[in-house]
N, CA, C and O atoms as a GROMACS GRO file, in nm:
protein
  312
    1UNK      N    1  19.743  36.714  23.680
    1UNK     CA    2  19.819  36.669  23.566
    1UNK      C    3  19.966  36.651  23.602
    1UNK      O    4  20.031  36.559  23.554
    2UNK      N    5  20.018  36.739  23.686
    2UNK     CA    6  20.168  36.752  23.703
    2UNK      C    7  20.181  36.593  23.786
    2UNK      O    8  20.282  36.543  23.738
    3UNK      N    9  20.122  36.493  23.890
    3UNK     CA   10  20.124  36.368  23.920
    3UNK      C   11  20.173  36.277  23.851
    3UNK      O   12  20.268  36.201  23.868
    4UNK      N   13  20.068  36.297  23.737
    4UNK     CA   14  20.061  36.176  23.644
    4UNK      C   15  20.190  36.221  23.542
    4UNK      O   16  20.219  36.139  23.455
    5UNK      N   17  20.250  36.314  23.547
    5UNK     CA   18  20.372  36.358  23.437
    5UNK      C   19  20.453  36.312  23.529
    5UNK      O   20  20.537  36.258  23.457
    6UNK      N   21  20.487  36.296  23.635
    6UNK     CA   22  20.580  36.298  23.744
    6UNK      C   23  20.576  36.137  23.739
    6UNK      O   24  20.675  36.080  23.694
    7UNK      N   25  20.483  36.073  23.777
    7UNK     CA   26  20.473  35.936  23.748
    7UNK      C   27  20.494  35.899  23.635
    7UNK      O   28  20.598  35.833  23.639
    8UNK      N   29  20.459  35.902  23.545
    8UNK     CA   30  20.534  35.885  23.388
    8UNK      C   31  20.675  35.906  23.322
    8UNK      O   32  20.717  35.862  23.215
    9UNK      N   33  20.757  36.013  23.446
    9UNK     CA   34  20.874  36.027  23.378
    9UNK      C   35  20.944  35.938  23.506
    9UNK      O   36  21.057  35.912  23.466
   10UNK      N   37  20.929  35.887  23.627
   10UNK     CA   38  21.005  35.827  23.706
   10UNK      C   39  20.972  35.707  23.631
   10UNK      O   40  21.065  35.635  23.595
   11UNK      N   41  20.858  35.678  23.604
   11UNK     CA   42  20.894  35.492  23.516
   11UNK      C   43  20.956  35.513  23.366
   11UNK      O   44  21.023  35.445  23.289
   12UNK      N   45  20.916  35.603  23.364
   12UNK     CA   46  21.021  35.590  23.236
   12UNK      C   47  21.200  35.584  23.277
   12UNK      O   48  21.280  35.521  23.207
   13UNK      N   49  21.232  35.644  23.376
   13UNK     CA   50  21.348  35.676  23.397
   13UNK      C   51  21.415  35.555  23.454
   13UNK      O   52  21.536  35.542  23.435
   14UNK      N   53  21.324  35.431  23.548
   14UNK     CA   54  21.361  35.345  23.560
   14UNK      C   55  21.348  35.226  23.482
   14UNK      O   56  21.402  35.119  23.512
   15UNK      N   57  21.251  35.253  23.346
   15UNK     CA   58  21.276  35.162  23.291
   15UNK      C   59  21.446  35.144  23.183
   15UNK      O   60  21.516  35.053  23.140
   16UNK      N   61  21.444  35.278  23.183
   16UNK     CA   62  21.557  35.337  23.082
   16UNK      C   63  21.690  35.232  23.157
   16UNK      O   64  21.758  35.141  23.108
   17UNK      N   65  21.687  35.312  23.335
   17UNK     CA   66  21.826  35.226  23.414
   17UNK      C   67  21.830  35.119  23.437
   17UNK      O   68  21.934  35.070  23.481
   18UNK      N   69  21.711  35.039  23.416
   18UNK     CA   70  21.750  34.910  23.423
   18UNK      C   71  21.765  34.837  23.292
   18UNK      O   72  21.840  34.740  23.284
   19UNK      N   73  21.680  34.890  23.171
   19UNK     CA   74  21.720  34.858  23.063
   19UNK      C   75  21.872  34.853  23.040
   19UNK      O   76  21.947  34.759  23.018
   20UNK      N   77  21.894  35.007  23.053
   20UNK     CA   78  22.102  35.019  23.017
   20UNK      C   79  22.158  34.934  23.105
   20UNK      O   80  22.230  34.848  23.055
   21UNK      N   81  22.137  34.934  23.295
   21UNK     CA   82  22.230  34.847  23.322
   21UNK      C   83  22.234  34.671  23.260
   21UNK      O   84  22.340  34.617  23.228
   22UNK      N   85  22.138  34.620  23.253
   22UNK     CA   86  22.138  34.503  23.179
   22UNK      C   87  22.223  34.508  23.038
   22UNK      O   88  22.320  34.434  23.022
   23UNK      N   89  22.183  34.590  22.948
   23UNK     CA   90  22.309  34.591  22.800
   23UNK      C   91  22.404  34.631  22.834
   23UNK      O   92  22.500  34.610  22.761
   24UNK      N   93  22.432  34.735  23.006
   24UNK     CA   94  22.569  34.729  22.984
   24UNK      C   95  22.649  34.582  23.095
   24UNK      O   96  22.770  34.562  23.099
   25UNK      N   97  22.604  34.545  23.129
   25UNK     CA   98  22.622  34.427  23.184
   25UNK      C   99  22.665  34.296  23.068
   25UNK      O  100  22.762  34.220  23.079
   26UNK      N  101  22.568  34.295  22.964
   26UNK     CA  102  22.617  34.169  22.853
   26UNK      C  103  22.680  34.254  22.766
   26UNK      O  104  22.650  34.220  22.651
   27UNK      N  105  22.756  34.353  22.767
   27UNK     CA  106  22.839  34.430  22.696
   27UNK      C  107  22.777  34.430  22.555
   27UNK      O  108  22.829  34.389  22.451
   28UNK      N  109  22.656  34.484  22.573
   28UNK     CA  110  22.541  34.545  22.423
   28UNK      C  111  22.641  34.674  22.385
   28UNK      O  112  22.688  34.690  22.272
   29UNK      N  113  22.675  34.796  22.543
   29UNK     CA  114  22.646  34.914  22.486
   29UNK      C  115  22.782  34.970  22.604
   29UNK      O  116  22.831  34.882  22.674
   30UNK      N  117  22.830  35.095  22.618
   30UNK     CA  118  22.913  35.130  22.680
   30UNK      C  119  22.885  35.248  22.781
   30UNK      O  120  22.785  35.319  22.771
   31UNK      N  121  22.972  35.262  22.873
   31UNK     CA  122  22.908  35.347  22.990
   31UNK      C  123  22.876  35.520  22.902
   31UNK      O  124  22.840  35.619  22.965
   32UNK      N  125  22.894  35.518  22.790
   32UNK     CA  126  22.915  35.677  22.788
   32UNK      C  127  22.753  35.658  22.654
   32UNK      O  128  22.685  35.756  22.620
   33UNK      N  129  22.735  35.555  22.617
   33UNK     CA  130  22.639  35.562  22.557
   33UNK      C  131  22.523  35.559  22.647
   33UNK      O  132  22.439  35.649  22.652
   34UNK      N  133  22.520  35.438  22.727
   34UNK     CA  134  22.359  35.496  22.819
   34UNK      C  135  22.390  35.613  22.873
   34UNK      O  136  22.281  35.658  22.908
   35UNK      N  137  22.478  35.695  22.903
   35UNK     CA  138  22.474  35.822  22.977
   35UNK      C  139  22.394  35.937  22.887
   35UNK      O  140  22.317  36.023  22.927
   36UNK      N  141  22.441  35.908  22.745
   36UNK     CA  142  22.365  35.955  22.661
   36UNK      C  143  22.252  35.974  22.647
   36UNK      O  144  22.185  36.077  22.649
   37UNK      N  145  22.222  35.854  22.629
   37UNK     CA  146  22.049  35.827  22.612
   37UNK      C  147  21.963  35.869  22.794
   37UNK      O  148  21.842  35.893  22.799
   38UNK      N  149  22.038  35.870  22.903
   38UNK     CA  150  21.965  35.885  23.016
   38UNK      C  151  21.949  36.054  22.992
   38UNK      O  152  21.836  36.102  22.998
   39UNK      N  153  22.083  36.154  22.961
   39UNK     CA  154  22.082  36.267  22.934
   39UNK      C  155  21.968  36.302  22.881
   39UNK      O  156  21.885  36.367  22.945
   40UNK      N  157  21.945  36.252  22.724
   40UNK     CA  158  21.845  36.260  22.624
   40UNK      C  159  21.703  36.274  22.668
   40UNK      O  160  21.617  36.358  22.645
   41UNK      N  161  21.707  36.141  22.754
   41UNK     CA  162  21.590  36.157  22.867
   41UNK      C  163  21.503  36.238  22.895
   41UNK      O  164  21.390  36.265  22.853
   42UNK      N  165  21.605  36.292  23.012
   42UNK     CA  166  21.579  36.427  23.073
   42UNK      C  167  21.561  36.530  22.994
   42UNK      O  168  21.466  36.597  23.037
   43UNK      N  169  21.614  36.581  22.883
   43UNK     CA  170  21.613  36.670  22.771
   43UNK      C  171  21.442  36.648  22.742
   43UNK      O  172  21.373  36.750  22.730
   44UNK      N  173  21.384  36.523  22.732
   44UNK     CA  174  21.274  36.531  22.624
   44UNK      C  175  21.138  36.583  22.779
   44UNK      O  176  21.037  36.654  22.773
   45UNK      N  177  21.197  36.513  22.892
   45UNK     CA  178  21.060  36.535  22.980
   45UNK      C  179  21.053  36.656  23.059
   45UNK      O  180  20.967  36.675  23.144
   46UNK      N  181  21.194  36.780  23.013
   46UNK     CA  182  21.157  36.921  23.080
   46UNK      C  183  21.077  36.963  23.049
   46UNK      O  184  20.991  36.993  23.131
   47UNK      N  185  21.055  36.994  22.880
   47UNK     CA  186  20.929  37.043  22.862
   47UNK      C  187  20.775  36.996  22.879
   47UNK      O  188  20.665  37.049  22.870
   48UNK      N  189  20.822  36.878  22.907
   48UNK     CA  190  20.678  36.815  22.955
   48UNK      C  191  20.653  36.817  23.085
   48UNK      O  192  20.534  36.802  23.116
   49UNK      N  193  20.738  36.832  23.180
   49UNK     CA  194  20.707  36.895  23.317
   49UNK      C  195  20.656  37.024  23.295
   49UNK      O  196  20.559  37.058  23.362
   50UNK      N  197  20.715  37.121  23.194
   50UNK     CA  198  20.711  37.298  23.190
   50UNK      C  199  20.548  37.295  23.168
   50UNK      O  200  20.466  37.360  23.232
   51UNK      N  201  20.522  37.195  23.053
   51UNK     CA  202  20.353  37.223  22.976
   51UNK      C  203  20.259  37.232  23.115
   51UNK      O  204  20.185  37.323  23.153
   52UNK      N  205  20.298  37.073  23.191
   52UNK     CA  206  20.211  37.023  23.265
   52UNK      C  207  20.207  37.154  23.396
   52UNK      O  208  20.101  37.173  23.456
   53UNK      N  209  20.299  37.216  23.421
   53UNK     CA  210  20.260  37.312  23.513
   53UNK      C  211  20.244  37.447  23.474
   53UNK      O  212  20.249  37.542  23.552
   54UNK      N  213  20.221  37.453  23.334
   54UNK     CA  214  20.181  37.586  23.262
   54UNK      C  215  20.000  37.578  23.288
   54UNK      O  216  19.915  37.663  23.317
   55UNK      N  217  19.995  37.384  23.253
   55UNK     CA  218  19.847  37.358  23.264
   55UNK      C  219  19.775  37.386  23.396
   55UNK      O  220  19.664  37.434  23.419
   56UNK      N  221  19.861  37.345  23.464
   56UNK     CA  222  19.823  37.384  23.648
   56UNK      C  223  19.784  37.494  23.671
   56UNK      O  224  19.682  37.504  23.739
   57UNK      N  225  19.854  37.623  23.619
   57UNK     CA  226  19.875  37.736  23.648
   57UNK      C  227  19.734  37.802  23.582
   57UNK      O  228  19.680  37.900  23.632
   58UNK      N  229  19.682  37.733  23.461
   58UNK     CA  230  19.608  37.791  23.409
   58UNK      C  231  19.439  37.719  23.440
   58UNK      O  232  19.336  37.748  23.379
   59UNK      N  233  19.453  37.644  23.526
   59UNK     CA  234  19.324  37.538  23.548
   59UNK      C  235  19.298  37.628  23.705
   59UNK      O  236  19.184  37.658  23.740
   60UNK      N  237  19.394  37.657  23.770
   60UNK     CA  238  19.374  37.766  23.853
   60UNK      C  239  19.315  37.913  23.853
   60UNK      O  240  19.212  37.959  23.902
   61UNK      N  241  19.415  37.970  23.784
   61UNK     CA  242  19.325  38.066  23.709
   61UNK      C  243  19.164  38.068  23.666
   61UNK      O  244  19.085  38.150  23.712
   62UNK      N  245  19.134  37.980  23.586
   62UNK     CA  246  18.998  37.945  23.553
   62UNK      C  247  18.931  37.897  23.640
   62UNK      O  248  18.810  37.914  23.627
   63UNK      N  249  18.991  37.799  23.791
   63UNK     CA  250  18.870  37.830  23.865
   63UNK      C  251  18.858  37.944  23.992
   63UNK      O  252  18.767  37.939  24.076
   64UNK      N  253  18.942  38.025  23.992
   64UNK     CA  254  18.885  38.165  24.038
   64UNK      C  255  18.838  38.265  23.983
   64UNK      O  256  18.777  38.357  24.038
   65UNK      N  257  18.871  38.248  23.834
   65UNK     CA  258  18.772  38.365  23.780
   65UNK      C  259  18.628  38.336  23.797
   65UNK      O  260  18.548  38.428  23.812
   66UNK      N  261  18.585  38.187  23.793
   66UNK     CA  262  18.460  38.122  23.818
   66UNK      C  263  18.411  38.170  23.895
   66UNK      O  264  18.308  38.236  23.880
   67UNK      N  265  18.480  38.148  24.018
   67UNK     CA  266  18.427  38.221  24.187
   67UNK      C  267  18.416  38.329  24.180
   67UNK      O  268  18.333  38.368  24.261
   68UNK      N  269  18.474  38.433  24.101
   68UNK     CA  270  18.491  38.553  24.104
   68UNK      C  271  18.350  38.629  24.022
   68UNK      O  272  18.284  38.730  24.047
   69UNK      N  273  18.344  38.552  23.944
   69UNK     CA  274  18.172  38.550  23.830
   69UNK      C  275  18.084  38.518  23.956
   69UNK      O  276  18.011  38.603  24.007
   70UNK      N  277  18.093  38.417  23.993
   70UNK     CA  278  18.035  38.347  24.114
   70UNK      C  279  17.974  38.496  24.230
   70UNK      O  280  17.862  38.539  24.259
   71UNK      N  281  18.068  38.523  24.255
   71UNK     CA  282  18.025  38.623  24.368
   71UNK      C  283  17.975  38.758  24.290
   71UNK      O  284  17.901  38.831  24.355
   72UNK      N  285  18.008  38.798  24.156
   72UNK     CA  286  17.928  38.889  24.124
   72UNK      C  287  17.793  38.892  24.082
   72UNK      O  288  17.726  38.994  24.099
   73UNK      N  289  17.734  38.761  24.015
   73UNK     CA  290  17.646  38.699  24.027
   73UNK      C  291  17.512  38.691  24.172
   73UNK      O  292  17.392  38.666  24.184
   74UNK      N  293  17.607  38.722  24.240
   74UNK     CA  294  17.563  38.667  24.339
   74UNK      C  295  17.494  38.793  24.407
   74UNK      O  296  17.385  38.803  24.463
   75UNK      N  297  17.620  38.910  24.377
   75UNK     CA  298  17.567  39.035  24.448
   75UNK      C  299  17.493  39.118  24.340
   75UNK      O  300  17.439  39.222  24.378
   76UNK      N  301  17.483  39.080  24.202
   76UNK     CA  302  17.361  39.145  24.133
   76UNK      C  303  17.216  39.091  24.186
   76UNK      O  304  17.131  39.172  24.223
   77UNK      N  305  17.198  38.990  24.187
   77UNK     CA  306  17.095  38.871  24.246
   77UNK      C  307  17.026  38.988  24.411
   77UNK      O  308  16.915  38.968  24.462
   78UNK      N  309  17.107  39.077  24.451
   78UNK     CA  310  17.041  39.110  24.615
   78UNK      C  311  17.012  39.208  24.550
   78UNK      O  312  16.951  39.301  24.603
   0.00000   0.00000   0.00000
């Protein structure tokens, strides 16, 4: 999961800089406003990095307790 979050926030991030540099190029918007919104950015996709490797952390977990069932399983069975 953490890939595809990682890939999702770099296109987002370049769609953002090339969006702003273009409006700030035909003078839409000003250097301190896209700085804003790039800030904002980053603000919204920490916690979505944090989830996605809370998820990691816990998809791990679950598959060693598996193995761990796994091998007791295994030694009731002899």
């Amino acid at each position: 999961m953490e890939p595809i979050t990682t890939l999702l926030t770099n296109v987002s991030n370049i769609t953002v800089y090339m969006a702003g540099v273009y409006f700030l190029s035909v003078g839409e918007i000003q250097l301190g406003t896209l700085l804003a919104v790039i800030m904002y950015g980053q603000l919204l996709t920490k916690p979505i990095k944090k989830l996605s490797t809370s998820m990691a952390s816990i998809e791990t977990a679950y598959s060693s307790i598996k193995r761990i069932f796994a091998i007791i399983d295994y030694c009731k069975e002899e």
